[in-house]
Each structure stands twice: as C-alpha cells, then as structure tokens.
ROSE-4610 file (N, C-alpha, C; in Angstrom, 1 decimal, always signed):
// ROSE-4610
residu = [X/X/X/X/X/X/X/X/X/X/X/X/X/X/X/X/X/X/X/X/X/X/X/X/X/X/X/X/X/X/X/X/X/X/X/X/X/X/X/X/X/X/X/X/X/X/X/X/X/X/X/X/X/X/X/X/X/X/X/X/X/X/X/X/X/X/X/X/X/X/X/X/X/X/X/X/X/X/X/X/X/X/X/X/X/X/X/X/X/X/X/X/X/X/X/X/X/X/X/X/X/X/X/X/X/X/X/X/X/X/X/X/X/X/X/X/X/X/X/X/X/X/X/X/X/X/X/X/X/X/X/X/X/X/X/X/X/X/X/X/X/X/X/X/X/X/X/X/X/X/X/X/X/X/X/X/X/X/X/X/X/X/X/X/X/X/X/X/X/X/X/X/X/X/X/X/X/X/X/X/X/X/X/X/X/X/X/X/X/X/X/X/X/X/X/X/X/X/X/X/X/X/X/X/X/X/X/X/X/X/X/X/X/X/X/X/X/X/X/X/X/X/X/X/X/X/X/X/X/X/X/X/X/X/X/X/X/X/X/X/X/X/X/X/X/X/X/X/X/X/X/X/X/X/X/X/X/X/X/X/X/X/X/X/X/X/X/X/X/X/X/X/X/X/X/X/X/X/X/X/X/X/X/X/X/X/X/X/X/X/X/X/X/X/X/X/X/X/X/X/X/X/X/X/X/X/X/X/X/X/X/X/X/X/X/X/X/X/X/X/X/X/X/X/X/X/X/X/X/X/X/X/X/X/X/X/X/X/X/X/X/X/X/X/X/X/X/X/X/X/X/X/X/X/X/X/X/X/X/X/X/X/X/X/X/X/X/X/X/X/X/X/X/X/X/X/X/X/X/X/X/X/X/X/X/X/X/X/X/X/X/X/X/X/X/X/X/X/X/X/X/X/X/X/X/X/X/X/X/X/X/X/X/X/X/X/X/X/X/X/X/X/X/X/X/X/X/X/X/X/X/X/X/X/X/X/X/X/X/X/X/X/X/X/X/X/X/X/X/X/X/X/X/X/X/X/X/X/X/X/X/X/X/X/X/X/X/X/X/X/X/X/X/X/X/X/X/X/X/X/X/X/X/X/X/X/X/X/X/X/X/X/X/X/X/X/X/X/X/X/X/X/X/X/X/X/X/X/X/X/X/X/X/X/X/X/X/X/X/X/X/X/X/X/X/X/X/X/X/X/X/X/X/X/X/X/X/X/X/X/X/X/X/X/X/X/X/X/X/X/X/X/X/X/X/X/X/X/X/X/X/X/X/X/X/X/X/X/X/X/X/X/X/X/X/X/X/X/X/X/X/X/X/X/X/X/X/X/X/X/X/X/X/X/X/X/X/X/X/X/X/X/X/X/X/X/X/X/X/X/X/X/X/X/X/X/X/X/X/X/X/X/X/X/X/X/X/X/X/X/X/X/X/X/X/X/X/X/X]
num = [1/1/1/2/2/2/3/3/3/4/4/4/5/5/5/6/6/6/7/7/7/8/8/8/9/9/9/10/10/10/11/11/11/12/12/12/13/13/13/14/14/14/15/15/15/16/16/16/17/17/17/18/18/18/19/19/19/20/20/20/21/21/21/22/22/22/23/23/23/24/24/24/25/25/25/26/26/26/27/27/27/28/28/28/29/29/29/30/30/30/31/31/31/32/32/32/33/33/33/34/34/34/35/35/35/36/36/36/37/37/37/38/38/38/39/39/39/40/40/40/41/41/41/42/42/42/43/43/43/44/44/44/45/45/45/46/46/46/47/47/47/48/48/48/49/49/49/50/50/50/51/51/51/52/52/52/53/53/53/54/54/54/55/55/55/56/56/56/57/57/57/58/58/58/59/59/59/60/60/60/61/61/61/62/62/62/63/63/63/64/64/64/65/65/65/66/66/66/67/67/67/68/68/68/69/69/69/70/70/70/71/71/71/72/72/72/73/73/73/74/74/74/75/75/75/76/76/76/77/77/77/78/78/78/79/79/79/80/80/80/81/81/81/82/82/82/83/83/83/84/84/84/85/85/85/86/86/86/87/87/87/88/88/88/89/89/89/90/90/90/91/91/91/92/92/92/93/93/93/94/94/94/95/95/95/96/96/96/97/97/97/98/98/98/99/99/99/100/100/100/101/101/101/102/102/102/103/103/103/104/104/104/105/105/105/106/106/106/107/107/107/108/108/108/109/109/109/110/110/110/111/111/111/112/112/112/113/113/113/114/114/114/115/115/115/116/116/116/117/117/117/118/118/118/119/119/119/120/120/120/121/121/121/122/122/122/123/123/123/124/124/124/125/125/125/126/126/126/127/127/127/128/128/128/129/129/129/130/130/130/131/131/131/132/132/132/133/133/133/134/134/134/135/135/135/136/136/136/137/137/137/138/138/138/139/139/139/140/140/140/141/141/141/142/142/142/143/143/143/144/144/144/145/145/145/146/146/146/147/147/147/148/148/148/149/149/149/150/150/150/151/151/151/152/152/152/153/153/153/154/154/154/155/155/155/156/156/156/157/157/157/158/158/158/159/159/159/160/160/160/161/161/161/162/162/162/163/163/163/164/164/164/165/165/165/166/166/166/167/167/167/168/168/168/169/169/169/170/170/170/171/171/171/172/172/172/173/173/173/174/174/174/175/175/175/176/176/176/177/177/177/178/178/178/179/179/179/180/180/180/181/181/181/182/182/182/183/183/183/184/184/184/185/185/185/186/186/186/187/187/187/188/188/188/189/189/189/190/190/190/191/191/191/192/192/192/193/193/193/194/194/194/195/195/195/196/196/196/197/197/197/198/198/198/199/199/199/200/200/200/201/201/201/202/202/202/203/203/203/204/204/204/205/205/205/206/206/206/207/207/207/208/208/208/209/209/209/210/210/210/211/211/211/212/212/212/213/213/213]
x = [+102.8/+102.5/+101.3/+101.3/+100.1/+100.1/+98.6/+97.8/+97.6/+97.7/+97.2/+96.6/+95.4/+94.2/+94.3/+94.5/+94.3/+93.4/+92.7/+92.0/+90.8/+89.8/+88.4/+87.8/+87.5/+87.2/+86.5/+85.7/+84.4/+85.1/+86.4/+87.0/+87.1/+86.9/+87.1/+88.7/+89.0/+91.2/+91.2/+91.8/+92.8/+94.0/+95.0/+96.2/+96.7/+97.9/+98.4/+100.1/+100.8/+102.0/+102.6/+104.3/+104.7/+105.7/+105.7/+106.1/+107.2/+108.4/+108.7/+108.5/+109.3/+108.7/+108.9/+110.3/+110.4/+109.0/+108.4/+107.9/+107.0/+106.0/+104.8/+104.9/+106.0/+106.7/+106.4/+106.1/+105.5/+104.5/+103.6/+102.2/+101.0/+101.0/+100.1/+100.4/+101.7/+102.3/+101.9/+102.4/+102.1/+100.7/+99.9/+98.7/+97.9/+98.2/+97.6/+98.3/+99.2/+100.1/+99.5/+98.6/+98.3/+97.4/+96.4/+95.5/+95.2/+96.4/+96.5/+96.9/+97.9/+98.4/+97.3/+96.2/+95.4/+94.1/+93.4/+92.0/+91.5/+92.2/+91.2/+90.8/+89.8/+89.4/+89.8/+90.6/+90.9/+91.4/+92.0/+92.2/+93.6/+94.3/+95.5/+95.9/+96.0/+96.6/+97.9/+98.5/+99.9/+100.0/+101.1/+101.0/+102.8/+102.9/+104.4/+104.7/+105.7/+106.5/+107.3/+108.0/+108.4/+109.6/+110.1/+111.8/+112.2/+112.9/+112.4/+113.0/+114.3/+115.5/+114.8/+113.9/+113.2/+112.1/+110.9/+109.5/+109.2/+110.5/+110.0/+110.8/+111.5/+112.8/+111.9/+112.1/+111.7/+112.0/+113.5/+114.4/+115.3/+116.3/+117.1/+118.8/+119.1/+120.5/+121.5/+123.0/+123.5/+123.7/+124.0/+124.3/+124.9/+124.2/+124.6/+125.5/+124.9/+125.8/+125.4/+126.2/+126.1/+126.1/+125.3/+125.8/+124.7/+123.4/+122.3/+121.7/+121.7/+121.0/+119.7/+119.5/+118.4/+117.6/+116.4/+115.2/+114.8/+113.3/+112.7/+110.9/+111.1/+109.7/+108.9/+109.0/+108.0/+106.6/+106.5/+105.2/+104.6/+105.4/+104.9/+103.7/+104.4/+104.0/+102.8/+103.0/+101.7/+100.7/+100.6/+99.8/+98.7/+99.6/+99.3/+98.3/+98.4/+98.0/+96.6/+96.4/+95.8/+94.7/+95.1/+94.1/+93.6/+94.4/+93.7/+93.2/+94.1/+93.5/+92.5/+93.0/+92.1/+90.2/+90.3/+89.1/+88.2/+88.3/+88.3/+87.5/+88.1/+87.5/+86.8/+86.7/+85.8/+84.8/+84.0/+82.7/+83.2/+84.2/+84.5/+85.3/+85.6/+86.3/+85.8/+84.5/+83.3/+82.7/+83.2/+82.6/+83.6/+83.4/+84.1/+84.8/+84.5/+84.9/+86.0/+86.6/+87.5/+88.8/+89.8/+91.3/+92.2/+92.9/+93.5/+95.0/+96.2/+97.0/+98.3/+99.6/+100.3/+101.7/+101.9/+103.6/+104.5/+105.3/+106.6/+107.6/+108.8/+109.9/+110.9/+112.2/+113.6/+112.9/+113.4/+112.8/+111.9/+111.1/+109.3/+108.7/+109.7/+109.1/+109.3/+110.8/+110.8/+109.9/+109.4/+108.2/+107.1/+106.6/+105.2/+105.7/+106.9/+106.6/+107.0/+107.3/+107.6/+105.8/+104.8/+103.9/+102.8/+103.1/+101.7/+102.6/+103.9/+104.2/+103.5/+102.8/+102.3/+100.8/+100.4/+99.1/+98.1/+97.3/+96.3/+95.3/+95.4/+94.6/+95.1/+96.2/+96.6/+95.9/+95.5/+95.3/+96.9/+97.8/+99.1/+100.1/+101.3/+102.2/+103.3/+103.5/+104.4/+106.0/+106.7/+108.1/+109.4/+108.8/+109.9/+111.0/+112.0/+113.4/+113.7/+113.2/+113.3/+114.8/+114.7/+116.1/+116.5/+116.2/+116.3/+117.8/+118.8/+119.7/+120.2/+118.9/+118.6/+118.7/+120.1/+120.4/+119.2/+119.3/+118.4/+117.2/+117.2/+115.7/+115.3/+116.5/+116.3/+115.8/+116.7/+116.4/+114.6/+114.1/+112.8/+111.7/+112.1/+111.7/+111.4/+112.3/+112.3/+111.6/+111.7/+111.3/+109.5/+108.8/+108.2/+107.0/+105.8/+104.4/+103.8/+104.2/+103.6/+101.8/+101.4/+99.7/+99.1/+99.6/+99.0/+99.1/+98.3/+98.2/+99.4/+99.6/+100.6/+101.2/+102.8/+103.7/+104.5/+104.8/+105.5/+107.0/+107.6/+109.2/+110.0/+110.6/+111.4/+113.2/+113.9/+115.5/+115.9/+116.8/+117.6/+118.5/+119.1/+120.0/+121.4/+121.7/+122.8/+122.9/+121.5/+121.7/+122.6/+123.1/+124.1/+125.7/+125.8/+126.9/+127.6/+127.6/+127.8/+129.3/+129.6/+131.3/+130.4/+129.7/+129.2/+128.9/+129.5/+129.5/+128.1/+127.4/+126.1/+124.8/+124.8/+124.1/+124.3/+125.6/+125.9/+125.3/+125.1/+123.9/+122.4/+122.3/+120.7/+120.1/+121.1/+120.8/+120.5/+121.6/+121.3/+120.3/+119.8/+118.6/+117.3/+117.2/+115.8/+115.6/+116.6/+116.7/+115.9/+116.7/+116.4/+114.9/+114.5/+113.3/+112.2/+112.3/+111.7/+111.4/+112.6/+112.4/+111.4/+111.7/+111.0/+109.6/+109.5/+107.9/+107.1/+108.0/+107.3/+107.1/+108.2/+107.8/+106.5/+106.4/+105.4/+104.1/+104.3/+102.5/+102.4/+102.9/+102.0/+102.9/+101.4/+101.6/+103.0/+103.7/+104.7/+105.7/+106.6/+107.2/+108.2/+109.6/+110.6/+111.0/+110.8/+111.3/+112.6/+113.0/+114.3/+114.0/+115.0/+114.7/+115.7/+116.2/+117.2/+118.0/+118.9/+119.7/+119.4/+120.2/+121.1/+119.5/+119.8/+118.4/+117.5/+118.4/+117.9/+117.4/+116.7/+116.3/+114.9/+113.8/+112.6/+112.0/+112.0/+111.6/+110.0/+109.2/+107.7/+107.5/+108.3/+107.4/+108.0/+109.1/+109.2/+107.8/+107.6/+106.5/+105.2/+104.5/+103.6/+103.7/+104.7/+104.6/+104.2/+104.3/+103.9/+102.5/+102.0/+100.5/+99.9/+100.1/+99.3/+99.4/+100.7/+100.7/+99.5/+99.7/+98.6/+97.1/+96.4/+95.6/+94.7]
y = [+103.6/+102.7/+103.2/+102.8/+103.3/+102.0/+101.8/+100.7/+101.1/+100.2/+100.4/+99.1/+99.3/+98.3/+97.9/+96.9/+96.3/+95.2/+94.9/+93.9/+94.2/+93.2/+93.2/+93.3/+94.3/+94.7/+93.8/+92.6/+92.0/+90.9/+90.0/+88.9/+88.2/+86.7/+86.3/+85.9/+85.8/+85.5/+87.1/+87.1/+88.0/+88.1/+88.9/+88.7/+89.8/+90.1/+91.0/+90.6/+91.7/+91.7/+92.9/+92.8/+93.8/+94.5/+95.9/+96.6/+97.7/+97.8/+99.3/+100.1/+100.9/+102.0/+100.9/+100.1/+99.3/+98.4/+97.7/+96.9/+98.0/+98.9/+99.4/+99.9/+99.9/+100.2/+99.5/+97.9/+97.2/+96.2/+96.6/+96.1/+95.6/+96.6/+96.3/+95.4/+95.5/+94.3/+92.8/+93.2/+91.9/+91.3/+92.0/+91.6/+91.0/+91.8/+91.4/+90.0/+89.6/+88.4/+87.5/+87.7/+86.2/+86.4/+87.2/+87.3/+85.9/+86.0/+85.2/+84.2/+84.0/+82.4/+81.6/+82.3/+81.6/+81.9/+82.6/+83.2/+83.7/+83.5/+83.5/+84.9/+85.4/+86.6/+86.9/+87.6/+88.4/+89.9/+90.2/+91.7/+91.5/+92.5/+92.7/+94.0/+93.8/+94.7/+94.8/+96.4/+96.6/+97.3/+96.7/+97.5/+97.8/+99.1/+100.0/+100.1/+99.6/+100.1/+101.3/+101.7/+103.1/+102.8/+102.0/+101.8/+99.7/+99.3/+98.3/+97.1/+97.1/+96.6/+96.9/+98.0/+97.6/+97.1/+97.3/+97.3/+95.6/+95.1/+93.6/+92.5/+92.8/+92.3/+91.2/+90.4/+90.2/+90.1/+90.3/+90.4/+91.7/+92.2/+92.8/+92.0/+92.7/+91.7/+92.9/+92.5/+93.2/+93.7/+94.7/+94.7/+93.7/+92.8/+92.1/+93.0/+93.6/+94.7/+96.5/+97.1/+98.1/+98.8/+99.8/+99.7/+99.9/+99.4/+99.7/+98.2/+98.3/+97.0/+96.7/+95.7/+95.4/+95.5/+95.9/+96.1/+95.2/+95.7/+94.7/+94.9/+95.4/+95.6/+95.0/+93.8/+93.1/+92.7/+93.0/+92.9/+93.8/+95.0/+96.0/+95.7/+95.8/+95.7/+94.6/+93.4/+92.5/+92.9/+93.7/+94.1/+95.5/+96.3/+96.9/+96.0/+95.2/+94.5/+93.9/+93.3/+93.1/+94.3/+95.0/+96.0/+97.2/+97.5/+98.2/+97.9/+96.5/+95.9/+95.2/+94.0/+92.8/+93.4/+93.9/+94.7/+95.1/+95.7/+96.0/+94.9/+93.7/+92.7/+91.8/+92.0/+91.1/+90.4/+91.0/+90.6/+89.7/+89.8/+88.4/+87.5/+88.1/+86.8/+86.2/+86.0/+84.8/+84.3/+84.6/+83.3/+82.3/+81.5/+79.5/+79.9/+80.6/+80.3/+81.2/+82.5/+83.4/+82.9/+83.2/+83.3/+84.1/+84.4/+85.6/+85.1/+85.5/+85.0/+86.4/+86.1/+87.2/+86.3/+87.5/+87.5/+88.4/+88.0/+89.1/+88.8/+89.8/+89.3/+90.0/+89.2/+89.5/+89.5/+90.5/+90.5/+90.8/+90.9/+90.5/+89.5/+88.9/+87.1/+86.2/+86.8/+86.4/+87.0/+88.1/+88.6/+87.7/+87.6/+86.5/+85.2/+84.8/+83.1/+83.5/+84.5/+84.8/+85.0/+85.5/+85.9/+84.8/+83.6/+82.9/+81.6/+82.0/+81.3/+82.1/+83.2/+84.1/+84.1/+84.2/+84.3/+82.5/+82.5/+81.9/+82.0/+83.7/+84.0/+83.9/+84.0/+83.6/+82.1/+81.5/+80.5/+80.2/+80.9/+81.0/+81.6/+81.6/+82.6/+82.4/+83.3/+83.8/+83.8/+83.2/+84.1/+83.6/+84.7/+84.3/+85.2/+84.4/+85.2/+85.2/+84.8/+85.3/+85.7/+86.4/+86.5/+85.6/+84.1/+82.6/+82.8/+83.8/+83.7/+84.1/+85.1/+86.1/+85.0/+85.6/+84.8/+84.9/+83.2/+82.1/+82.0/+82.5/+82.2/+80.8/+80.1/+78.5/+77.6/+77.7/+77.7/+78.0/+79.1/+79.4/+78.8/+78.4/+77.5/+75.8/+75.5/+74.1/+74.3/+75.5/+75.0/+75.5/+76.4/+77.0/+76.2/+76.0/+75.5/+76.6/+76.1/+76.8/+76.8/+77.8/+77.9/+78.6/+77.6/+78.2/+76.6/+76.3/+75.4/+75.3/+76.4/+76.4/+77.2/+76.9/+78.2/+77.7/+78.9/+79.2/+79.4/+78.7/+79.1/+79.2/+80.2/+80.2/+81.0/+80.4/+81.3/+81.2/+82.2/+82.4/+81.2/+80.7/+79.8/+80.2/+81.5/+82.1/+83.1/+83.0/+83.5/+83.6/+82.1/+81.6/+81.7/+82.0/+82.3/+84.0/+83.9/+85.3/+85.7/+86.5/+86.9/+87.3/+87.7/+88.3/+86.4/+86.4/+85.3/+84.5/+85.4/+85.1/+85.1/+85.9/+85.7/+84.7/+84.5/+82.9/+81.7/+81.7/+80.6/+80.2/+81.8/+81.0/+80.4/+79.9/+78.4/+77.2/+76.6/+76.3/+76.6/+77.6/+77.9/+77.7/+77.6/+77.6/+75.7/+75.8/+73.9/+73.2/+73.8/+73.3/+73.5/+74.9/+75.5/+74.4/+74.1/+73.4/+72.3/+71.6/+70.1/+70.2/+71.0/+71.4/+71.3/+72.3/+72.6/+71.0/+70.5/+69.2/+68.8/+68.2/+67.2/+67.8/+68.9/+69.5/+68.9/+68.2/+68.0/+69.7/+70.5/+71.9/+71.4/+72.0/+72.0/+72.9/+72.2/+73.5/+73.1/+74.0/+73.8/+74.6/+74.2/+75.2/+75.1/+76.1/+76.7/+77.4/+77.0/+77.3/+77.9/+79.7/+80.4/+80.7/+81.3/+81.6/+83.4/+83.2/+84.3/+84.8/+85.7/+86.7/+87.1/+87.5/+87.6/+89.0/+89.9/+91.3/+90.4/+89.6/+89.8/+88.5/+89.5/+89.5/+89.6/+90.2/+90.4/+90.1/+90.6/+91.0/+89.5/+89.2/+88.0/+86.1/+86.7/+85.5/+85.5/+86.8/+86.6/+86.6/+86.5/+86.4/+84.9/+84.4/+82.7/+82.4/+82.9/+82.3/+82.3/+83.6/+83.9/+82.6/+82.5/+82.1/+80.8/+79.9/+79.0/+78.4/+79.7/+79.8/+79.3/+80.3/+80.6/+79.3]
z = [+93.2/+92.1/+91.3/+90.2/+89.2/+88.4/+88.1/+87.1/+86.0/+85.0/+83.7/+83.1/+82.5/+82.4/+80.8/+80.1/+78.6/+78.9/+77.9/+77.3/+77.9/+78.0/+78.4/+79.6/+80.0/+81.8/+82.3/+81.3/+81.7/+81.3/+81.7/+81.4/+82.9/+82.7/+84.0/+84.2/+83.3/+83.1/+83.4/+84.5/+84.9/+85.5/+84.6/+84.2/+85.1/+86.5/+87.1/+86.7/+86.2/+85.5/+86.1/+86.9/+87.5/+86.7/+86.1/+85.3/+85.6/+84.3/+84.5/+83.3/+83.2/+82.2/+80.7/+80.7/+79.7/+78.9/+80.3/+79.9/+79.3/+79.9/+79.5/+78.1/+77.3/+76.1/+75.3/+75.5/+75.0/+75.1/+76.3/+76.7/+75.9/+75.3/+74.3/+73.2/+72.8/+71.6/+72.4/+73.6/+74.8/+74.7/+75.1/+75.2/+73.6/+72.4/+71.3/+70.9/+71.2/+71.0/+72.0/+73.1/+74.0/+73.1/+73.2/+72.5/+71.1/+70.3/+69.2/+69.8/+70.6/+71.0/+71.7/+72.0/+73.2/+72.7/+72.1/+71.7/+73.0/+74.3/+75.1/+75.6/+75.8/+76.8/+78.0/+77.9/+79.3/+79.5/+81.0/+80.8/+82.1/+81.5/+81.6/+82.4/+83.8/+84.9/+85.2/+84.6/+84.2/+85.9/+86.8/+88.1/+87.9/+87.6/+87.5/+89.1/+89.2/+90.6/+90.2/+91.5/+91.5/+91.5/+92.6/+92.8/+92.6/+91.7/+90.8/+91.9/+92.6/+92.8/+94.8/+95.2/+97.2/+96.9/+95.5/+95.7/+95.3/+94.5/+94.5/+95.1/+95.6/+96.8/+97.9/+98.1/+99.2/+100.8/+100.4/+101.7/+101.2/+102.3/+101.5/+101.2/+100.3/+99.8/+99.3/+98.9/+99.1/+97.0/+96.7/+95.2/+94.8/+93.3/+92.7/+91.0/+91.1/+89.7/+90.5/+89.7/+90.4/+91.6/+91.9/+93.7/+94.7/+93.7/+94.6/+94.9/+96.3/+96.9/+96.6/+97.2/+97.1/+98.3/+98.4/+99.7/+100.0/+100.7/+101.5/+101.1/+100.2/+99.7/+99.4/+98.8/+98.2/+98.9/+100.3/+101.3/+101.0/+100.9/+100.9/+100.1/+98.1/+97.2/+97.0/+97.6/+97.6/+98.4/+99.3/+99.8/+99.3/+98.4/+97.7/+96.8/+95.9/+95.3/+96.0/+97.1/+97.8/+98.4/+98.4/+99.1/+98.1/+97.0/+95.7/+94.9/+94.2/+93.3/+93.1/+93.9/+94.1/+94.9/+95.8/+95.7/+94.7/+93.7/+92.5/+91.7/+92.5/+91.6/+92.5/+93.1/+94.4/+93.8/+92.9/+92.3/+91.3/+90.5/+89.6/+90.4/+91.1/+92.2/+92.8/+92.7/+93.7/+92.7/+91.2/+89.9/+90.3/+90.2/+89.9/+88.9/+87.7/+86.5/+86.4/+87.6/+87.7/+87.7/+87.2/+87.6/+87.1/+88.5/+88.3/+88.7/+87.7/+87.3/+87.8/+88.4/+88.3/+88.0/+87.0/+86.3/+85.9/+85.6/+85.3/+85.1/+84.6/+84.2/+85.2/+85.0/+85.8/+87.4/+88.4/+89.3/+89.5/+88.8/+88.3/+88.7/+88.1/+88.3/+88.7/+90.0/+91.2/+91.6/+92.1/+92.5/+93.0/+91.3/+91.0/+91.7/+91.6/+92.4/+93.5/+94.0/+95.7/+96.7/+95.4/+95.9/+96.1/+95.0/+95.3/+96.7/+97.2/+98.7/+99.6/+99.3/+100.8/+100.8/+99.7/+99.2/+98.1/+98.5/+97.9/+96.9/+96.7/+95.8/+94.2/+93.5/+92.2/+92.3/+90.8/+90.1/+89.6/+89.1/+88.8/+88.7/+88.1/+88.3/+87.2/+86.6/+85.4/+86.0/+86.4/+86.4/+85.4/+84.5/+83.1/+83.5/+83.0/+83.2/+84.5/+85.7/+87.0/+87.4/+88.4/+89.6/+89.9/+89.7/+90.5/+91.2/+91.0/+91.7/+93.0/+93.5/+94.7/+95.4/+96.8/+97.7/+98.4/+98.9/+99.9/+99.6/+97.8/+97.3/+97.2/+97.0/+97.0/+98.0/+98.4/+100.3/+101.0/+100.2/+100.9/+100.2/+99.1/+98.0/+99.0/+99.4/+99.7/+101.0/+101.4/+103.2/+103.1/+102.4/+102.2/+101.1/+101.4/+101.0/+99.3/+98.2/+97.5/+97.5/+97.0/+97.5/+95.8/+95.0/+93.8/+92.7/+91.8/+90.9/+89.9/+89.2/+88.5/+87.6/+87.5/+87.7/+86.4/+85.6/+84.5/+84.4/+84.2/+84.3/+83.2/+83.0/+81.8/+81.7/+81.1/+81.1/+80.2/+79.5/+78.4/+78.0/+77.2/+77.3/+77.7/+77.1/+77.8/+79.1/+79.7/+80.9/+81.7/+82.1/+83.1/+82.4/+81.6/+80.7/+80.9/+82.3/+82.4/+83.2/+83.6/+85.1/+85.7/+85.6/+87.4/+88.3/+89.2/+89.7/+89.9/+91.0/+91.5/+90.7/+89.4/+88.6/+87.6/+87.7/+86.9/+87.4/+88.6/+89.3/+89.0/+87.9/+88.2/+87.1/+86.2/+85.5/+86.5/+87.9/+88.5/+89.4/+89.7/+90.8/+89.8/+89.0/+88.3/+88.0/+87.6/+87.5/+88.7/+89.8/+91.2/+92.1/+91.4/+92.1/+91.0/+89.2/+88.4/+89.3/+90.1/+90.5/+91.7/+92.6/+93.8/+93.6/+92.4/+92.0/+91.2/+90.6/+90.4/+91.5/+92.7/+93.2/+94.5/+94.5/+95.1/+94.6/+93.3/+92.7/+91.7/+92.2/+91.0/+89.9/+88.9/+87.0/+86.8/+85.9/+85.8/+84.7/+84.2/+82.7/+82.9/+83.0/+82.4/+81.3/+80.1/+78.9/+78.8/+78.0/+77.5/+76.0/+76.4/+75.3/+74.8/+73.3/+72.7/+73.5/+73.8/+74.3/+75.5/+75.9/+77.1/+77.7/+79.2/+80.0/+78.9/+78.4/+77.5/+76.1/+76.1/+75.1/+74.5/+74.3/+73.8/+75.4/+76.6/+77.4/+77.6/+76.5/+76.7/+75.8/+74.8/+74.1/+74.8/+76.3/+77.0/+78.5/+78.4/+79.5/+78.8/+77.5/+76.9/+77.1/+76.4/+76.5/+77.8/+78.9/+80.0/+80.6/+80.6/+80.6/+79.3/+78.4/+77.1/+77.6/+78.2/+78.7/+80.1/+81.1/+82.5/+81.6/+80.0/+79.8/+79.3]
C-alpha cells in the first residue's frame, strides 16, 4: 500500500479515503471541492491498495461479476492503517478538537463502515456508493455495535436497476443498514444521487466528507 497526503499537514480534520489508481486521478479535484463546500481546514490521506476486490473484503465471498472473488483482507488493511498511519498522528490525536474521518467509495465504503464496527478511533465514516450488497453484510450490521458518531450514506438511483442479481439488492441493503444506523442513536443521512454506481464517483464521496466536516 502507498499514501498520498493533500491539504494542510497542520489540520485537525483528518480525512482517511481508500483509493485506486481511478480515484487518485481525481484527488485533488476532490479535495479542492470540500474545500469550497465546507471552508473547513483539513488534510487528506489517499491510502491506494494493491489488490481492490482481498485488501477491502472483509470476509471472503464468492465472485459477484467476473471471476475474481473476493478475500479476506480488510484486517489486514485496517491494521495497516492503524500501525502506519494513525501513529503519524498521535500528537494531533490527543487534541479534543481532532477528528479523523475514513471514507470511500464502492467497496471502499463498505470498507469505511466495516471499519468504524472494529475500531473507535474514526469520529466518522464516508461510505458512498457502498457494496451494501456483500453477502451477510446486513446481518453483521444488526448483530454488531457500531463505535463511531456518524456515518455518511449514499446510492445512485439507478444502482439497483441492474441483472446481476445480488447487486440488485443493494438498494435494499442500504435502506436497511440507514434504519439500523438510526435506530442505533448515530447521526446519519442516506442521499440519493442521480445515476448508475459509475458515475461522479469522487464528487459522491466529496459530499460525504463535506457532510462529516
């Protein structure tokens, strides 16, 4: 995995967003856009995985398109996160006034809401566009203690408008995980955006950080 750092190194909003070569294509469009939706100060940690479909997985599952499964990575990768990054910042992480925020898109952002159920350390969590369809993600949803304030949700309108069967679900799985996360007590919002999961990728997960901010 490799990092890439935008915005202000001396911000106490800190923003962790899980990347591939696409997103980092338009990071910086990203970042200058919260920028304007929010005025607020912060800095922006781009963490690129290597293999997209084991490093954010959190169980493994069988292919949903194509013919590559899905892993079991996602420990891995929060731990990574945990032991490279978050060090790094230790010292703004014992201001009050610190928060550090992780998001993403597609299986990104299942990722980010898979992470603040393991972890305590996010203030919040981005998952626009998520995987909400990844078998028994629902399920771990209801049985499972979320440990973060609050979570960003958002889906295409024609997301669920799809033939692949199981990805047709996750109009219903995000609905479901929305209600969960209310009646938990955490702050939280599902948005509804215009078109197909491909499309505006970076300016559906901007809305969600600018939202956290």
């Amino acid at each position: 995995m490799k990092t890439y750092t935008y915005g202000n190194d001396d911000a106490l909003n800190i923003l962790i967003q899980m990347v591939d070569d696409h997103d980092l294509s338009a990071i910086e469009q990203e970042v200058e856009h919260i920028r304007k939706l929010t005025g607020a100060d912060f800095r922006l940690i781009a963490v690129k995985v290597g293999s997209w479909n084991n490093d954010l997985s959190p169980w493994e599952a069988p292919p949903v398109f194509g013919n590559e499964r899905f892993g079991s990575g996602a420990q891995q990768t929060l731990e990574y996160i945990k032991t490279q990054i978050i060090p790094e910042l230790s010292e703004k992480l014992q201001d009050p006034a610190c928060r550090l925020f992780i998001g993403g898109y597609s299986l990104a952002g299942l990722f980010a809401l898979w992470s603040v159920y393991q972890t305590d350390i996010f203030s919040g969590a981005v998952a626009a566009s998520p995987s909400a369809w990844f078998p028994g993600f629902i399920d771990y949803v209801r049985k499972n203690e979320i440990m973060t304030q609050a979570v960003y949700l958002s889906l295409g309108d024609k997301e669920e408008k799809t033939r692949n069967p199981v990805m047709a679900q996750v109009g219903n799985a995000i609905r479901k995980i929305s209600d969960i996360l209310s009646s938990s007590g955490t702050s939280t919002i599902l948005e509804w955006n215009q078109g197909t999961h491909f499309r505006d990728p970076d300016l559906r997960t901007e809305k969600g950080f600018a939202w956290l901010l």
